[in-house]
N, C-alpha and C positions, 0 to 999 in steps of 0.2 A: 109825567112824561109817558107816551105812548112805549108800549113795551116791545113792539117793532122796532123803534130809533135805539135798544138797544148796544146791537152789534157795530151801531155806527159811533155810539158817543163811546164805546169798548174801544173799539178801532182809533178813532181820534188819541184817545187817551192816551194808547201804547206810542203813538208818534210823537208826542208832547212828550211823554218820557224817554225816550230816546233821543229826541234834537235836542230837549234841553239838561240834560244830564250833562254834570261838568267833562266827565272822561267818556266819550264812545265805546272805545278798548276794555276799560274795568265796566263797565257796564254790559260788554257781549260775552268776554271771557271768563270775571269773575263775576258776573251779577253785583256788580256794587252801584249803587245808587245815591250820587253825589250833587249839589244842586247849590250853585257859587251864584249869589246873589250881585249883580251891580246896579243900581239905581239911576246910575246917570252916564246910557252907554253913547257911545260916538256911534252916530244915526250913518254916517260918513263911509262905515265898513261895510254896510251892503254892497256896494261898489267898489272894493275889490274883490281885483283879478288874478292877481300874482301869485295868490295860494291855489291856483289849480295845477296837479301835477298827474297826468295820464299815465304818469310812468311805475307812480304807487297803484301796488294792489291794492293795498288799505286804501286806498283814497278811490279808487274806481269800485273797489267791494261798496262803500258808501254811497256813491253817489247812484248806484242802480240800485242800492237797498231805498232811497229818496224818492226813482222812480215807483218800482216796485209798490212801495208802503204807497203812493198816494194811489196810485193804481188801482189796489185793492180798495183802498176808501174811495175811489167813484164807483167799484163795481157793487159793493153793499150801498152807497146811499142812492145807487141810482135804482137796485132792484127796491131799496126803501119807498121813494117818492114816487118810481116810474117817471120821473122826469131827467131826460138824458141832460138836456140844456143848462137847468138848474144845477144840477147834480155836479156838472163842471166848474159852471162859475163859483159854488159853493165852499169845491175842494180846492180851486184857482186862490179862493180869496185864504181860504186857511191855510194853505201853503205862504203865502204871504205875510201871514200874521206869525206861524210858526218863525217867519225865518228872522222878525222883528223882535220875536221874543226870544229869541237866542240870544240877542244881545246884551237884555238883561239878566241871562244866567251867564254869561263870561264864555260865552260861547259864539263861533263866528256865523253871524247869519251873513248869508250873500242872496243878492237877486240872481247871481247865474243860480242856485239851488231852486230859487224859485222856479227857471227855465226848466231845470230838471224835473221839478217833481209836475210841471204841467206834459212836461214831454208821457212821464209815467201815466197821467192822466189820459193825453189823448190814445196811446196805445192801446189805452186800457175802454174806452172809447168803441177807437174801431175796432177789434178783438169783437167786444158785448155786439157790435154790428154785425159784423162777419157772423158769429154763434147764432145770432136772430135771421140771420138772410139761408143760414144751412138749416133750420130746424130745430134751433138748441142744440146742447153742449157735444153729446152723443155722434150725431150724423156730423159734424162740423170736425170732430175727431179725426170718425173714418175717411172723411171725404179729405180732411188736410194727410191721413197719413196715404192715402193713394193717390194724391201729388208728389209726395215726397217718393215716395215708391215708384212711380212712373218717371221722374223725374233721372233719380238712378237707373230704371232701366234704359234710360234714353242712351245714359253713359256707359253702358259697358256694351251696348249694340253702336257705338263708334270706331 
């Protein structure tokens, strides 16, 4: 293995431990690392719904840590490959695959997760755009925080 795809198969790795650790919670607050095997999961639960609840923190902290994390893994495999396109369908499809293998650890994969972490993908997307159209990371800084800056000055000259 090239030693470039490092940071990416690093990066993968922590996601796979994460989605598929039995407890989320003993795994963020105690570092415990649990891993419930089931052989023959009901394919059927990626479609549900009814376990999404907006109104948990715990449950909304997760699902932008879903974004987030894939997020990050298009922003390293895209500077990996230099391939924007690829780079998406790539993390699209391991999102996928993560959320199937949840199932075999006794853990709920759903396709709405899937939505999420492509959602974390394309932001993560236009972001890398925006940074490449201002000059890199730097000028795209200044220039976002002297919108935001102009933006309040707009409001207290009302």
């Amino acid at each position: 293995m090239k030693a470039k795809y490092i940071p990416v198969v690093l990066w993968a790795l922590c996601i796979l431990l994460a989605t598929n650790n039995y407890n989320f919670q003993s795994l963020l607050f105690a570092q415990e690392i649990d891993f419930h095997i089931r052989l023959f999961p009901n394919f059927s639960d990626l479609f549900i719904t009814s376990d999404i609840h907006l109104e948990s923190k715990t449950y909304v902290f997760q699902k932008v840590g879903h974004a987030l994390s894939f997020g990050i893994l298009f922003l390293i495999l895209a500077k990996t490959i230099a391939n924007d396109t690829k780079a998406i369908i790539l993390c699209s499809l391991f999102a996928f695959f993560t959320e199937v293998l949840q199932l075999f650890f006794e853990r709920s994969g759903r396709l709405s997760d899937v939505l999420i972490d492509i959602g974390g993908i394309y932001l993560a997307y236009r972001l890398s755009v925006y940074v490449k159209a201002q000059g890199g990371p730097v000028p795209a800084f200044w220039k976002t925080v002297q919108k935001i800056s102009g933006a309040f000055a707009d409001q207290k000259s009302r």
